[in-house]
N, C-alpha and C positions, 0 to 999 in steps of 0.2 A: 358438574358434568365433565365429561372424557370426550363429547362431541364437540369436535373440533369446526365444524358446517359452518358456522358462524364466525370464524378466525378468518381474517382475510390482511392485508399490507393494503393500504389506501395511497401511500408514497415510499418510494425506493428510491435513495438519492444518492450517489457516487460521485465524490470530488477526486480529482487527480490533481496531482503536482510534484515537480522535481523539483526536490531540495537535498543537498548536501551528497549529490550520488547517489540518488536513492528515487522510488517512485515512493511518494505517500499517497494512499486512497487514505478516506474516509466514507462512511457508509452510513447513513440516518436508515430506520426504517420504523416506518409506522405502523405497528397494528391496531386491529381493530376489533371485539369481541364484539358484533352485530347482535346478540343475545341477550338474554335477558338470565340468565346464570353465569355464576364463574365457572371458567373452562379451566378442568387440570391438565397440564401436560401431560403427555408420557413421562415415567418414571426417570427413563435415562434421556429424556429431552427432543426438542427438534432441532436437528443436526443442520447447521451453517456451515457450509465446506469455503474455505479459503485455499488462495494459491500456492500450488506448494513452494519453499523456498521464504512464503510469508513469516516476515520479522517483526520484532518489537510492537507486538500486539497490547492496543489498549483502548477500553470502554467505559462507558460514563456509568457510574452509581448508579442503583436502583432503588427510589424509596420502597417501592410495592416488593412483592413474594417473588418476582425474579428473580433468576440468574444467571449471568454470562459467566459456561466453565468451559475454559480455552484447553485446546489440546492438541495433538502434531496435524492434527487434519482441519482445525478450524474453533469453532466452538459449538459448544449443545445451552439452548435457552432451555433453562429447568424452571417448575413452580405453577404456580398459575395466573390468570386474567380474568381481572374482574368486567364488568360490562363497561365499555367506552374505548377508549384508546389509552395509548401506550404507546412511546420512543425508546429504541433501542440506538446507539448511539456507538460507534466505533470506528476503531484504526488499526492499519496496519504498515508497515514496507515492504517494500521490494527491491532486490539490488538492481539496477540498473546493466541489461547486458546490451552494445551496439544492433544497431541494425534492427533488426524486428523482433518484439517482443511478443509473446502473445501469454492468457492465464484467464482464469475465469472464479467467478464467484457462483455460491448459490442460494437459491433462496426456496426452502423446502413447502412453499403458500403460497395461496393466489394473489394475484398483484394486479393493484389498480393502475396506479401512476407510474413507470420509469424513467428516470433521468439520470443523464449523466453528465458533468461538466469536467472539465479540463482544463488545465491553464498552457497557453498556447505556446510550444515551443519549438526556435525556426527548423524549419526539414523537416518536424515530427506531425505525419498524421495517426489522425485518431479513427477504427473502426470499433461499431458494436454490435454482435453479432443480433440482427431482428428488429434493430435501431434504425431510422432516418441517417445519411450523412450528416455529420455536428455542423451546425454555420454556427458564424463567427458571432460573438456576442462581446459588447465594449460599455463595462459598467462595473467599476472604473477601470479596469484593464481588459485585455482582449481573454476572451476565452473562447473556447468550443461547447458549442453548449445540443446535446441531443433526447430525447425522449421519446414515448410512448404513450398512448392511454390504451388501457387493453379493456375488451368486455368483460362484464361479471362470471358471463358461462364458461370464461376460460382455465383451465386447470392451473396447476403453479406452475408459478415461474421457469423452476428449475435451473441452469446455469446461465450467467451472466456473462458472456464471452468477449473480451476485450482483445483489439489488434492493435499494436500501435510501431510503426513502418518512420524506417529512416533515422533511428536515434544513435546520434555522432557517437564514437568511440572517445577514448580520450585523446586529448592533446599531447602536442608535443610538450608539456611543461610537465608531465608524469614523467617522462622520458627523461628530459634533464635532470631534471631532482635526483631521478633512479643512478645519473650518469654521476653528477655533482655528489653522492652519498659515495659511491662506489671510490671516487678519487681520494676524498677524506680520508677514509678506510685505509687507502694503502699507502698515504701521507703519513699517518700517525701510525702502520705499522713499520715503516721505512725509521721513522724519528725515534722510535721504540728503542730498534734496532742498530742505531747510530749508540759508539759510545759516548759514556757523559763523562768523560774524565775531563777537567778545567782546563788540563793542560794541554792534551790534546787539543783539545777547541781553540786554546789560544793560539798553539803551533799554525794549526790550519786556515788561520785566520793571517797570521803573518804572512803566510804563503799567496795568499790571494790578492795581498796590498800590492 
């Protein structure tokens, strides 16, 4: 069947974390064909919009007739669902810009459970937009940790709206490196520049004794 009625996310789960200059989510999603037929998609798929600017995108294999096919705007799940469940499993980055960030996800189904966790970083808070404030959760390190449970009458999801307030710019040690490169630069075209005649050098060398 092409009736989708029965298609529903039972869990939606968003990890955050900064590593290497970069925001990494990861994304689980759970469906669920509540039916008792397999459901085909649409032809060209149901469209997962990512944030723009999202990098190095990657998702876990699928034994079953799916398919995650990525594109400038995100991905389209193509194939079909047979009765029971199903994990969809993915990542992406984000460059990391100071001060406040904001970008959203979507999710084109209705959705049981959301949650979102975070890994806790100093000055950085985290908003979600239709979310609880995150408290702090410590197992075994600190996180943020917020979610939802929505009713069944409710329609999809639709955008997942993430705010996150106060993220340091860089250091001063970009700054030196930038400054330290630049010196080298003009050391080595200075020394370039010098003759290399032997005699020379020795001359200029007596001179200085």
């Amino acid at each position: 069947t092409s009736d989708t009625r029965f298609l529903f996310v039972w869990q939606y789960d968003t990890s955050v974390e900064f590593t290497n200059g970069k925001l990494h989510l990861v994304q689980q999603v759970q469906l669920v064909n509540g039916g008792d037929a397999i459901i085909r998609l649409p032809q060209e798929g149901l469209r997962f919009d990512l944030p723009e600017g999202a990098e190095s995108f990657q998702s876990q294999a699928m034994m079953s007739d799916q398919r995650i096919v990525p594109d400038d705007r995100g991905f389209l799940l193509q194939g079909s669902l047979p009765p029971g469940g199903q994990a969809l499993l993915y990542g992406f980055d984000l460059p990391i810009t100071p001060g406040t960030m904001r970008f959203a996800t979507s999710l084109p189904l209705r959705v049981r459970t959301v949650q979102v966790v975070s890994e806790e970083a100093a000055g950085v808070t985290l908003r979600v937009a239709g979310l609880p404030d995150p408290r702090v959760h410590e197992s075994p390190t600190r996180m943020l940790v917020t979610g939802i449970q929505r009713e069944a009458t409710e329609g999809p999801l639709g955008a997942l709206e993430f705010t996150l307030d106060g993220i340091h710019g860089p250091g001063p040690g970009r700054l030196i490196a930038v400054v330290l490169a630049i010196g080298f630069a003009l050391l080595a075209a200075y020394l370039l520049a010098k003759p290399r005649d032997p005699q020379v050098l020795l001359e200029a060398a007596r001179l200085q004794q």
